[in-house]
C-alpha positions in Angstrom: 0.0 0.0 0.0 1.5 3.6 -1.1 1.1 6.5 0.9 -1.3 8.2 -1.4 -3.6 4.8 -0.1 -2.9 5.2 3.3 -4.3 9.1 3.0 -7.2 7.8 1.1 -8.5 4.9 3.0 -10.4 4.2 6.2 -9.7 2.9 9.3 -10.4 -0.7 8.2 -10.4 -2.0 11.8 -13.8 -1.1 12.7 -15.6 -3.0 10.1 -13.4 -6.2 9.5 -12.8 -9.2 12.3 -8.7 -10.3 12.5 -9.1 -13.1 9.5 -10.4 -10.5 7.3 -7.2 -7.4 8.5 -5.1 -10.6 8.0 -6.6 -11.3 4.4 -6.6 -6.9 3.8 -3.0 -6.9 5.2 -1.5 -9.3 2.9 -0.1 -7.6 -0.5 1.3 -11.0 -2.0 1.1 -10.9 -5.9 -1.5 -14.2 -5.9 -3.6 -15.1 -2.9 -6.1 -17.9 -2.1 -8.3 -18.3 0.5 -10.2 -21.4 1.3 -12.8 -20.3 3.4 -16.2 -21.2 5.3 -19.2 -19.5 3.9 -20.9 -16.4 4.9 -18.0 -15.0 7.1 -17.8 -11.5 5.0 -14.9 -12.9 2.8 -16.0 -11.1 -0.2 -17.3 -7.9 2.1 -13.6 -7.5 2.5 -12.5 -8.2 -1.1 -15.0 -5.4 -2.4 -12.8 -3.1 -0.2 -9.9 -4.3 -1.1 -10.6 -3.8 -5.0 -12.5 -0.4 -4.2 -8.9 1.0 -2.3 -6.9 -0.3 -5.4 -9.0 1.7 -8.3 -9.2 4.8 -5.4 -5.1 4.6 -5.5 -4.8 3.5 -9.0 -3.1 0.6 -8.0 -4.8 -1.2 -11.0 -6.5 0.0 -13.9 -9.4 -2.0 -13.5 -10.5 -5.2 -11.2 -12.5 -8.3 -13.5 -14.8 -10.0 -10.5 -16.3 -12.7 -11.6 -18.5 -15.1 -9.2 -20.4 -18.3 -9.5 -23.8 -16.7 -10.1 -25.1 -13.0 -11.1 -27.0 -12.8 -6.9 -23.3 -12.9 -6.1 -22.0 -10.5 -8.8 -24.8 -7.7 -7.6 -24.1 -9.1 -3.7 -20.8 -7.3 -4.6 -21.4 -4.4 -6.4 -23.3 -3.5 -4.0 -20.5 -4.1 -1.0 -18.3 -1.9 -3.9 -21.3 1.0 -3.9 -21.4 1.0 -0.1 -17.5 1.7 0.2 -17.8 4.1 -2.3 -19.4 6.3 -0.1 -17.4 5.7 2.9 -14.6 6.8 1.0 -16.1 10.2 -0.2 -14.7 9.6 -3.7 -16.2 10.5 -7.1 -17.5 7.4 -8.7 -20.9 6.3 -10.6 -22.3 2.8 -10.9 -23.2 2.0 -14.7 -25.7 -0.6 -14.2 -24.9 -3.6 -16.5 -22.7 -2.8 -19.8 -22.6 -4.8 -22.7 -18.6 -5.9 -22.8 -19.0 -7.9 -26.0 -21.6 -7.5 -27.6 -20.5 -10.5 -30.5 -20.3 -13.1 -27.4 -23.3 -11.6 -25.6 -20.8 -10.8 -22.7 -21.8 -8.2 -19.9 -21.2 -6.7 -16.7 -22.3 -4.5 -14.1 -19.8 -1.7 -14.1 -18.3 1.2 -11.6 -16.2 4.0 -13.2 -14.5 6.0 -10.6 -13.3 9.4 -11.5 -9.9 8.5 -12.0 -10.8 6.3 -15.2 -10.1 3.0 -13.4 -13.2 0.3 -13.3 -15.1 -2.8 -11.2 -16.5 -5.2 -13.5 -18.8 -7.8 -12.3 -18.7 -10.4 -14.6 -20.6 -13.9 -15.2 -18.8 -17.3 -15.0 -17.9 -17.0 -18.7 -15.0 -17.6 -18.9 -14.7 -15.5 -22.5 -15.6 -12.2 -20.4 -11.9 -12.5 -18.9 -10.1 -12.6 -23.0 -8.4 -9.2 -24.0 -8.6 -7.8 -20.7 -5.9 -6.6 -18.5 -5.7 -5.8 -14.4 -6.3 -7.1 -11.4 -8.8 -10.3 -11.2 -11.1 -11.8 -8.5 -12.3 -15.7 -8.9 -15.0 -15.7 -6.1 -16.2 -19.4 -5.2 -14.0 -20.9 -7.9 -14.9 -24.3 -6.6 -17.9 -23.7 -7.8 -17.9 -22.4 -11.1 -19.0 -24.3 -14.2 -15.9 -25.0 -16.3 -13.1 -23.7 -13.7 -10.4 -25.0 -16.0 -11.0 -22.4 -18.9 -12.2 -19.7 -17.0 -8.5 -20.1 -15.8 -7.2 -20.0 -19.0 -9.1 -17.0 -19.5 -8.1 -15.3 -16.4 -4.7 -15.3 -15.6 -3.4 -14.1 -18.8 -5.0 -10.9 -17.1 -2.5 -10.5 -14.6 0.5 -10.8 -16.5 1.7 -7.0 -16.1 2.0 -8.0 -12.5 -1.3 -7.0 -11.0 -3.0 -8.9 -8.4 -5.1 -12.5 -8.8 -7.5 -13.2 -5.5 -9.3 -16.3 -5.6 -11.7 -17.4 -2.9 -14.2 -20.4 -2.6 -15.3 -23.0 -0.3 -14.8 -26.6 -1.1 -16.6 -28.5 -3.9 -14.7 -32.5 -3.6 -11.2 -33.1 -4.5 -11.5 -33.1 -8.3 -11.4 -29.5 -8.3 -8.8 -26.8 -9.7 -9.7 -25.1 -6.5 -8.7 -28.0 -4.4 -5.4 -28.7 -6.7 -4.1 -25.6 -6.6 -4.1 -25.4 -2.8 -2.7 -29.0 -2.6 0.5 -27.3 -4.5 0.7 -24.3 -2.0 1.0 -27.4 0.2 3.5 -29.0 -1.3 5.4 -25.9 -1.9 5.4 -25.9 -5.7 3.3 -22.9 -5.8 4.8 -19.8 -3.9 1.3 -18.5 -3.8 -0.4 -16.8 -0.2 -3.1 -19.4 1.4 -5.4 -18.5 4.1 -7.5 -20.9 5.5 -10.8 -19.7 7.7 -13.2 -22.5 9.3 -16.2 -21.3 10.6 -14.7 -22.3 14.1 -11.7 -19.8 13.5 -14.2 -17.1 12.1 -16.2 -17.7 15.6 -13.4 -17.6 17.8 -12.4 -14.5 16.0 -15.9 -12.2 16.7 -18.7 -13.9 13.8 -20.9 -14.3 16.3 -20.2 -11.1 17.9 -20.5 -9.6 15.0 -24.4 -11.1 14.2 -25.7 -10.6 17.5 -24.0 -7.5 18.0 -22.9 -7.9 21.5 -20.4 -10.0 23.3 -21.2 -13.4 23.4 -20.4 -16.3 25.5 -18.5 -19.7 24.8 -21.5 -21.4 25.6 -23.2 -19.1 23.0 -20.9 -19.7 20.5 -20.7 -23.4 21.0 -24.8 -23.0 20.4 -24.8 -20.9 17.2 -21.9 -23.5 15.9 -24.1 -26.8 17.2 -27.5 -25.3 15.5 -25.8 -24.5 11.7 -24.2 -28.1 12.0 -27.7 -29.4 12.1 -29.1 -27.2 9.7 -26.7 -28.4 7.2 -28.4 -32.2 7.8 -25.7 -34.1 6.6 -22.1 -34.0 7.3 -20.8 -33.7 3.8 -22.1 -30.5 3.3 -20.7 -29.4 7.0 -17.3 -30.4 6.5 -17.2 -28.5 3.3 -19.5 -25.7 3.0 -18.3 -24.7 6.8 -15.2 -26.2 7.8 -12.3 -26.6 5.0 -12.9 -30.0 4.3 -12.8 -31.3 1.2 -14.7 -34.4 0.2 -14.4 -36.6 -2.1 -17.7 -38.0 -2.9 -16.2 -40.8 -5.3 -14.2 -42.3 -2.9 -17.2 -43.0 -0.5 -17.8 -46.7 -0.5 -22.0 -46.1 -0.5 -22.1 -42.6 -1.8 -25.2 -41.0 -0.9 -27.5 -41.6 -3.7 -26.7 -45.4 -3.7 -27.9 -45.2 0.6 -30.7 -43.1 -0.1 -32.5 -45.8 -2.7 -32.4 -48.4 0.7 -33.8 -45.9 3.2 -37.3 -46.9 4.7 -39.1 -44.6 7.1 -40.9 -47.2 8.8 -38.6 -49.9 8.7 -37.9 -50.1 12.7 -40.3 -51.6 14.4 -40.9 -53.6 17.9 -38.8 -57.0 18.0 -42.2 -58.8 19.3 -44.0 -58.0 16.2 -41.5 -59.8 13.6 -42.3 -62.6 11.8 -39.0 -63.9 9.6 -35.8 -64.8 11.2 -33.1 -62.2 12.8 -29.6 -61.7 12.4 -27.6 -59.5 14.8 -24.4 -57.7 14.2 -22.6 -55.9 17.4 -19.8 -53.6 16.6 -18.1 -52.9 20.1 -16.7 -49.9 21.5 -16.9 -48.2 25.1 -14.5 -44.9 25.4 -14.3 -42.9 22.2 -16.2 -45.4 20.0 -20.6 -46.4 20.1 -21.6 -49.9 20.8 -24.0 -50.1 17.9 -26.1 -53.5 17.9 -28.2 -54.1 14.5 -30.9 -56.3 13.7 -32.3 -57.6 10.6 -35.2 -59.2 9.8 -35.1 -61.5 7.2 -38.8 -61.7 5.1 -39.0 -63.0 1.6 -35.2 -62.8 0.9 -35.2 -58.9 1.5 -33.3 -57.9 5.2 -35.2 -54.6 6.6 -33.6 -52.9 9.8 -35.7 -53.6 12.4 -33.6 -51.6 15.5 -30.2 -50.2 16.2 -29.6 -50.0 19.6 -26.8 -47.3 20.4 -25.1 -47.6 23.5 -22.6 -44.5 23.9 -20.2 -44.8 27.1 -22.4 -47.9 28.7 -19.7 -50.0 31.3 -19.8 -53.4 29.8 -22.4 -55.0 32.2 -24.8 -53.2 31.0 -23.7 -53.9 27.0 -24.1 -57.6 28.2 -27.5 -57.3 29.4 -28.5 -55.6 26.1 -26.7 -58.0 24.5 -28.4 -60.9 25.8 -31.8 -59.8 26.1 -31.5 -60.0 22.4 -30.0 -62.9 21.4 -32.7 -64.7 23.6 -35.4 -63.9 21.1 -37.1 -67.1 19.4 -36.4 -66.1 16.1 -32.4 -64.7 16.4 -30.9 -67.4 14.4 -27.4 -65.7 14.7 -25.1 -63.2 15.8 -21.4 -62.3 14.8 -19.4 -59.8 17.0 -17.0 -57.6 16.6 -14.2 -59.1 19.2 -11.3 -57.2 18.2 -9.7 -55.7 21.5 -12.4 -54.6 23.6 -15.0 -56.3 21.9 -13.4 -60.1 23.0 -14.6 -60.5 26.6 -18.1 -59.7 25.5 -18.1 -62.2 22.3 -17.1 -64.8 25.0 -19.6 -64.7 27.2 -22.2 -64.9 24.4 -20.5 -67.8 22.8 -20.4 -69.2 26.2 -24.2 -68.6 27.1 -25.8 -68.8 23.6 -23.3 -71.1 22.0 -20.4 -70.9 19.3 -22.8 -72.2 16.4 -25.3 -68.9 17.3 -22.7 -65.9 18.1 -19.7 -66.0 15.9 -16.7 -63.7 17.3 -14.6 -62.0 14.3 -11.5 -60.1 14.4 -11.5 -57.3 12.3 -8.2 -57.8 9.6 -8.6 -55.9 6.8 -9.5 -59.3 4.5 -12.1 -59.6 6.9 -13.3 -55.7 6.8 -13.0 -56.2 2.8 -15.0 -58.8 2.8 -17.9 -57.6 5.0 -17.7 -53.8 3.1 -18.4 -55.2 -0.2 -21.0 -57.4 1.3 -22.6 -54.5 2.3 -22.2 -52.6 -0.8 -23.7 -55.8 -3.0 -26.7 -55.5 -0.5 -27.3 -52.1 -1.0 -26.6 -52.3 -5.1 -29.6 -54.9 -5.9 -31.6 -53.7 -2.9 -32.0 -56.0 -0.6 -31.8 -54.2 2.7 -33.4 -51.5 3.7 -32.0 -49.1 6.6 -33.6 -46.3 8.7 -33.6 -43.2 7.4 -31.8 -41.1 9.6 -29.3 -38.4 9.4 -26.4 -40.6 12.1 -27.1 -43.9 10.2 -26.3 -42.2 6.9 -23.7 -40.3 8.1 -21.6 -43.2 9.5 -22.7 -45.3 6.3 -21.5 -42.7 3.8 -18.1 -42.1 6.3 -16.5 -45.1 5.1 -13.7 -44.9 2.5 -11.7 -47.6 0.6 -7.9 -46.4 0.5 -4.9 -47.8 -0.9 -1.8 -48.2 1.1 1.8 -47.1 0.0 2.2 -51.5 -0.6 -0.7 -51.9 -2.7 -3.2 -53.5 0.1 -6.5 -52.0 0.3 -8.0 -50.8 3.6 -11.9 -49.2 4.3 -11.6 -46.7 6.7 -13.0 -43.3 8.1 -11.6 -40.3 6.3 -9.2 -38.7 8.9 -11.2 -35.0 8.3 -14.6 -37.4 9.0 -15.9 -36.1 12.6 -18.7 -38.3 12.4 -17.1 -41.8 14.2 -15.3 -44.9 13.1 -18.0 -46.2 10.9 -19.5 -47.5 13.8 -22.8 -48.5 12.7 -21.9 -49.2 9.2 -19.8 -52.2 10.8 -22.6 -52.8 12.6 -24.5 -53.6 9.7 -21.8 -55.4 8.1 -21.5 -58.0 10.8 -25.7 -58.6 10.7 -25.7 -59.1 7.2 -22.3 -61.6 7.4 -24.0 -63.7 10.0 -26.3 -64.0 6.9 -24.6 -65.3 4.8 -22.5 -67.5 6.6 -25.7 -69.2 8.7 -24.7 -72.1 9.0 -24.6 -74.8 12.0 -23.8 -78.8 12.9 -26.2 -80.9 11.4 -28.3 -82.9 14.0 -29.5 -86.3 13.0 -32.5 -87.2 15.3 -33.3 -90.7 15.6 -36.4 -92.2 16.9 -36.5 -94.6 20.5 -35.5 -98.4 19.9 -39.1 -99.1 21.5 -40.8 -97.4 19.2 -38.5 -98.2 15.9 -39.8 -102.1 16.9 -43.7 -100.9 17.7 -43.6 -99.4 14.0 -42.1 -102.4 12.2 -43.4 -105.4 14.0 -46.4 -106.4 11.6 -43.3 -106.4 8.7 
């Protein structure tokens, strides 16, 4: 910033919160910021490209945004510094740029002769243009790739490039380009603002317009989380997380075709045989138990009992209570670690032939996922249809290791669990397939074999 800038401009501090002084403060050539939405981060831009045309800094600043609501959204943030400022400037409504390609714009002039164009996503509004540029939600535009193309050429002269977006999966230039900044290979200026940052840093402050408390932050954070109803949009419409929905082993549209609103019902009322599976956990981790009913080759989710934090007795109880029911036919356990004492005692009490104990190797977990996944691909179970259950379903991931073996596992950035119930689900629909038992030959009394055959 020159001094003619500093003369110029406003005391910023009053309107921004720390991430956006940090964003303001930072003059790097190219910067990026992945960001949570609706934390101001284009309010701030707006100033930042209404102080460059004031100072001249560029000769004009090419905005372009996912959607025209955004593109007025921040002509109007532009027309609103304009007056703080006290400068000379008129907005021109929308201008016809190219009038060939059908191109246009709404457009400030500023007395000086410099310009802020708000552009749509075409990426043929950014050819022939020079100055400084502004991708807003980037992630999110509709061909990304040759609005690039289109755009950078802009800056060649050495003015500056902003881009800013929340998270749209991993197959995105968005999400590339900061996976370089990463890696170091591109020297370019990332900031990063979750939601929780934003909060810790005065968002909430800021809406309610007082001083709020943790517990009122913690609140405001809980209630958008639900709002968002599933995790995948949390994670990256809020918190920096990108997702890649084509590594989910059951993406969401392959759940959705096997939920069932009324599939729970009360165990007394079933009528076909039940299969149990019991994923075990007691500190960090749920106890998830889950029972299917088996009725005319189809398996429908009859409960899922959730025990979070229960001391083992009580587990057992649960347990058993269960696997007492006339029609269980059989049961497999998780008895990996924690999970062995209680697969013992059910074995013990219910017999080896009815509760199967399985530790968990990742041949096993293989086999069991894509179990699972066949299930759900010709529709043959049908699952509740609640937010947890398809959360923890849709966690699970199938990686690769470094050596070539595959592994299903939570995403690391997943905050939902480890996949508890999905396992769950797993086990009841192996103890399924492998029903099997000894085969009892029952033989009639001596006395009565001779009462049947003595006329013969």
């Amino acid at each position: 910033m020159n001094s003619n800038q500093k003369t110029l401009t406003p005391t910023p501090t009053a309107f921004f919160l720390p991430y956006q002084q940090r964003w303001l403060d930072d003059n790097s050539p190219i910067k990026i910021w992945e960001k949570s939405r609706r934390i101001g981060a284009t309010y701030v831009q707006s100033y930042e490209d209404v102080r460059d045309c004031i100072a001249k800094a560029v000769p004009a600043v090419w905005f372009s945004s996912a959607d025209e609501s955004a593109a007025k959204e921040y002509i109007s943030y532009c027309e609103m510094w304009v007056k703080l400022f006290h400068v000379a400037a008129k907005s021109m409504g929308e201008v016809v740029i190219d009038s060939e390609k059908d191109i246009k714009a709404l457009v400030i002039e500023f007395a000086n002769g410099t310009k802020i164009h708000a552009l749509s996503s075409n990426p043929k509004g950014f050819r022939s243009k020079g100055g400084k540029v502004v991708l807003d939600e980037f992630a999110h535009h509709d061909n990304p790739f040759e609005l690039w193309k289109a755009a950078k050429p802009c800056v060649t002269w050495g003015f500056p490039l902003r881009i800013l977006s929340t998270h749209n999966g991993q197959s995105t230039l968005f999400f590339k380009f900061i996976e370089q900044i990463l890696k170091g290979i591109l020297k370019w200026a990332l900031h990063t603002t979750p939601v929780q940052l934003a909060v810790e840093e005065g968002l909430v402050d800021k809406i309610y317009g007082r001083k709020t408390t943790k517990e009122e932050q913690e609140e405001w954070l809980d209630e958008q989380r639900k709002d968002c109803f599933d995790e995948y949009t949390w994670l990256q419409e809020y918190c920096c997380v990108a997702i890649d929905e084509a590594c989910a082993f059951l993406p969401y549209n392959l759940i959705a075709t096997c939920e069932c609103e009324d599939t729970l019902k009360s165990l007394t009322d079933v009528i076909g045989d039940l299969y149990v599976g019991t994923d075990i956990g007691r500190k960090k981790d749920l106890t998830c138990i889950w029972i299917l009913e088996v009725f005319e080759k189809v398996k429908y989710t009859r409960k899922v009992e959730i025990l979070e934090k229960t001391p083992f007795h009580i587990q057992q109880e649960v347990l058993f209570s269960i696997l007492k029911h006339p029609k269980m036919r059989r049961c497999c356990i998780d008895a990996t670690g924690l999970g062995m004492q209680l697969a013992e005692s059910a074995q013990i009490k219910f017999g080896k032939y009815r509760v199967e104990a399985l530790s968990f190797t990742n041949k096993l977990k293989e086999e069991l996922a894509y179990t699972t996944r066949t299930n759900f691909e010709d529709k043959t179970v049908y699952v509740p249809a609640e937010q947890d259950i398809r959360e923890d379903l849709h966690s699970v991931r199938r990686q690769t290791t470094t050596a070539g073996n595959i592994r299903f596992d939570v995403e690391k950035s997943d905050v939902s669990g480890h996949a508890d119930r999905f396992w769950a689900l797993s086990l009841a629909l192996h103890a399924l397939e492998t029903n099997s038992g000894p085969i009892n030959i029952a033989t009639r009394k001596r006395r009565e074999t001779t009462e049947m055959t003595k006329t013969f």
